[in-house]
C-alpha atoms as a printed R data frame, in Angstrom:
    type eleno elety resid chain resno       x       y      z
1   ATOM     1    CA   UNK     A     1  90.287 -21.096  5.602
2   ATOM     2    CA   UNK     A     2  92.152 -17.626  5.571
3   ATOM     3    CA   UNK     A     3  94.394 -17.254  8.797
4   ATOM     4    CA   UNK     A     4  93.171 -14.078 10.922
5   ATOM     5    CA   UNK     A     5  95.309 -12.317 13.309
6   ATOM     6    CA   UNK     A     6  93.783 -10.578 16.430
7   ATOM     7    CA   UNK     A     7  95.760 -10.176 19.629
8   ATOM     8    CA   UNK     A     8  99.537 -10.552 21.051
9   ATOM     9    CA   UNK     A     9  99.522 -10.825 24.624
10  ATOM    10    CA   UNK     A    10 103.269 -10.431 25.607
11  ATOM    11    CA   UNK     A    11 104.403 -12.389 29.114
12  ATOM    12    CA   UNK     A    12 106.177 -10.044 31.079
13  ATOM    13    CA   UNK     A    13 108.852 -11.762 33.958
14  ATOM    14    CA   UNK     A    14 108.109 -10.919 37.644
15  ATOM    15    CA   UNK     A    15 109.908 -11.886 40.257
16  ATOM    16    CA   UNK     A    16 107.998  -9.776 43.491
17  ATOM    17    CA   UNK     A    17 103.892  -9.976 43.540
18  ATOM    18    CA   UNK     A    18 103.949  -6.917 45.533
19  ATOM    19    CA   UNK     A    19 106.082  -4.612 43.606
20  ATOM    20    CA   UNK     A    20 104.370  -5.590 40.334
21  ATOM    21    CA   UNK     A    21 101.212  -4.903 41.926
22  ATOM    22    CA   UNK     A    22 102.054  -1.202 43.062
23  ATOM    23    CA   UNK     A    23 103.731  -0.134 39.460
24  ATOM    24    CA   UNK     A    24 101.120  -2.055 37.010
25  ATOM    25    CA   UNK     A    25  97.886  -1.782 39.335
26  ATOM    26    CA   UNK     A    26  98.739   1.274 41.265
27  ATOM    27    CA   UNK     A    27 100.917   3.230 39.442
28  ATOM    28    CA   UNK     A    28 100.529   2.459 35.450
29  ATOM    29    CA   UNK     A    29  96.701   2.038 36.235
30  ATOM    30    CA   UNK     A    30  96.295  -1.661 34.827
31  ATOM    31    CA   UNK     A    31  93.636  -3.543 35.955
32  ATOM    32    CA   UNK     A    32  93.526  -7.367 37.037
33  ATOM    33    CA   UNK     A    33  91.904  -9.825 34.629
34  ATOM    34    CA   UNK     A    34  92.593 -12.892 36.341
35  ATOM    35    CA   UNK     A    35  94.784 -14.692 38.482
36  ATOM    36    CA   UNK     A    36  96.217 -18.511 38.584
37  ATOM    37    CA   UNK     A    37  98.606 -20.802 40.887
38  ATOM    38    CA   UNK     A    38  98.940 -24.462 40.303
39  ATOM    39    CA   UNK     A    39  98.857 -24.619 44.104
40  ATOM    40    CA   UNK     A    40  98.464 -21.870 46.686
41  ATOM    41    CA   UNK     A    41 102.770 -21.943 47.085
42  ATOM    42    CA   UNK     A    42 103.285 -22.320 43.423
43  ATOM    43    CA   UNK     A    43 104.396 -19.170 41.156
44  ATOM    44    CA   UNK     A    44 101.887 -16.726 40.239
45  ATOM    45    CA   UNK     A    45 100.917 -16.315 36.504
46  ATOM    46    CA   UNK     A    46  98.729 -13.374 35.841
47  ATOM    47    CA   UNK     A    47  96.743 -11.527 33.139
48  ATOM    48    CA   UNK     A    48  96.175  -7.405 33.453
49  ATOM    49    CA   UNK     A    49  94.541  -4.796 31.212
50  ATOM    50    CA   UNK     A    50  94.683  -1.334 30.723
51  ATOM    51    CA   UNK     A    51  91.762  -0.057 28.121
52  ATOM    52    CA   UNK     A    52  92.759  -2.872 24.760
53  ATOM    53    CA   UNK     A    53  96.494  -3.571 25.721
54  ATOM    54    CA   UNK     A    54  96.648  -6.882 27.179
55  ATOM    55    CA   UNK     A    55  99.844  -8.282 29.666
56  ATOM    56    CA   UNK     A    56 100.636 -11.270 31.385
57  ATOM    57    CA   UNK     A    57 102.935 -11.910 33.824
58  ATOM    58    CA   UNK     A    58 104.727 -14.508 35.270
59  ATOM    59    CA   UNK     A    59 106.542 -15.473 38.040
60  ATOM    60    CA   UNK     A    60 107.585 -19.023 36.264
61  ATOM    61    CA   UNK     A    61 111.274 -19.107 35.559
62  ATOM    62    CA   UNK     A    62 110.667 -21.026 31.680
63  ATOM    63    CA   UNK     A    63 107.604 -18.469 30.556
64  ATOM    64    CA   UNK     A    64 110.111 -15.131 29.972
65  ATOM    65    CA   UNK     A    65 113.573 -13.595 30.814
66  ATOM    66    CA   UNK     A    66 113.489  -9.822 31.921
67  ATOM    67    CA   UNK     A    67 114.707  -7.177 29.497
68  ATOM    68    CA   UNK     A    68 111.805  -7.390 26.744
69  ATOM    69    CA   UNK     A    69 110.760  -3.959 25.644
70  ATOM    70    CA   UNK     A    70 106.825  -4.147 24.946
71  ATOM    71    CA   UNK     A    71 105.408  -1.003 22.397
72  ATOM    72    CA   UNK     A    72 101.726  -0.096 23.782
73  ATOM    73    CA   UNK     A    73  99.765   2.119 21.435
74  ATOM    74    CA   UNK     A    74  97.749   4.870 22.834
75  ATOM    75    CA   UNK     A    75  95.629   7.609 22.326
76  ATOM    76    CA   UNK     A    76  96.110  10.559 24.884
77  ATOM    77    CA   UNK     A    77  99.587   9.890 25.620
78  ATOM    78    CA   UNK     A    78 100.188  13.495 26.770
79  ATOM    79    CA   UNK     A    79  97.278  13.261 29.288
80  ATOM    80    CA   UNK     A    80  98.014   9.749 30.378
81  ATOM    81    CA   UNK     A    81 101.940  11.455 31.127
82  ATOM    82    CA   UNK     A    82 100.520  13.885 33.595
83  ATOM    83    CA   UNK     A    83  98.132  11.654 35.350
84  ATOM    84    CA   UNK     A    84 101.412   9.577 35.873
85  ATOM    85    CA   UNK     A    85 103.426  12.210 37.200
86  ATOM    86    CA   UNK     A    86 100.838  13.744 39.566
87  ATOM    87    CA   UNK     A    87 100.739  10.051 41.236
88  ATOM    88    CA   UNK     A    88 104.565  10.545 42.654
89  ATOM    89    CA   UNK     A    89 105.474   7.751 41.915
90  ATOM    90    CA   UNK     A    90 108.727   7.274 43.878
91  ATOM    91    CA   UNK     A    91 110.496   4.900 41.191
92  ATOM    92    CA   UNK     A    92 109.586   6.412 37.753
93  ATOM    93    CA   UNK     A    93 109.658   9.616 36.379
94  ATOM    94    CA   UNK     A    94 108.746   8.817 32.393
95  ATOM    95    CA   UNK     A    95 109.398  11.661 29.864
96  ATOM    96    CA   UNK     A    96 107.910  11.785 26.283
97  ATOM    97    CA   UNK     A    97 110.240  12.122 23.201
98  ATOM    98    CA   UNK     A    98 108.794  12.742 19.863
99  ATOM    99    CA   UNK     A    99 110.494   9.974 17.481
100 ATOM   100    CA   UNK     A   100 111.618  10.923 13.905
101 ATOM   101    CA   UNK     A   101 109.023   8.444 12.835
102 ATOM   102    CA   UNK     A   102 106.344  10.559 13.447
103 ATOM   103    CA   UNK     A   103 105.000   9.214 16.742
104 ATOM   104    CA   UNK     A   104 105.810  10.425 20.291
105 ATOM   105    CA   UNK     A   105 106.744   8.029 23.222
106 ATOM   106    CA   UNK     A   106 107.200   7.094 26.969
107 ATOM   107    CA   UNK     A   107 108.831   4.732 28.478
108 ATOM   108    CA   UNK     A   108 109.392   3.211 31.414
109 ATOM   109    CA   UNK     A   109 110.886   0.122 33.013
110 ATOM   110    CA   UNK     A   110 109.011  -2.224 35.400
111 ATOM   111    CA   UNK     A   111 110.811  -3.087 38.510
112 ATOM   112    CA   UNK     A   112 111.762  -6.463 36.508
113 ATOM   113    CA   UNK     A   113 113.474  -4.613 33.855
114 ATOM   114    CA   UNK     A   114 110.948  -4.800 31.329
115 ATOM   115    CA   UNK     A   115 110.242  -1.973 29.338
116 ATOM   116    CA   UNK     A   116 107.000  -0.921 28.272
117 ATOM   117    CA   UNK     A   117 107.319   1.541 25.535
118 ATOM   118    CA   UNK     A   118 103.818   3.926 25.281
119 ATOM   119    CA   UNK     A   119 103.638   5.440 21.786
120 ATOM   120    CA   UNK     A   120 101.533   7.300 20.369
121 ATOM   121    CA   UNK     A   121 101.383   8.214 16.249
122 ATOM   122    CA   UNK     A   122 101.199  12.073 15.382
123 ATOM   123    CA   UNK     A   123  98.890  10.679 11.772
124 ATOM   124    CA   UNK     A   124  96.320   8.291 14.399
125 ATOM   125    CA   UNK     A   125  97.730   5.018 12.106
């Protein structure tokens, strides 16, 4: 059998429900896939979605440390930019910056200090 490769979900550390709720859900316009606790007072561990790209995050200490930088390719970067800025958001202010690599980016830092890197290649590869 020939190994295929689909999907990397990265886990993403969060240490306030509400605050990850208002920039992923409210802000960055992710959606919520599911949600699990071991026990009602046990950390949260949740999945989110935004179009294909795929997140998790945690609130257990062992499943991530902050500071991972995430790369999210999109189509419509430009558009998705403005929608962004017209929300006010009163914590993020995301520019793009065309990269000598041929692909222009965004990025912005959850209130964990993850960053989540948008990019979006100027060939469509």
């Amino acid at each position: 059998m020939v190994a295929r490769f689909t999907t990397v979900t990265p886990i993403l550390r969060m240490f306030d429900i509400r605050k990850a709720r208002e920039f992923y859900l409210d802000f960055l316009g992710f959606k919520v896939a599911f949600e699990h606790r071991f026990e009602p007072d046990l950390p949260l561990y949740m999945g989110l979605s935004l179009g294909a790209a795929r997140l998790h995050l945690s609130e257990h200490h062992g499943d991530s440390a902050p500071g991972a930088r995430v790369m999210i390719e999109t189509a419509g970067l430009a558009e998705y930019h403005a929608g962004l800025l017209a929300k006010h958001y009163g914590y993020a202010r995301p520019g793009l910056e065309r990269q000598p690599w041929g692909a222009t980016t965004m990025t912005v830092a959850d209130p964990f200090y993850n960053w989540l890197v948008f990019t979006e290649s100027e060939t469509g590869a």
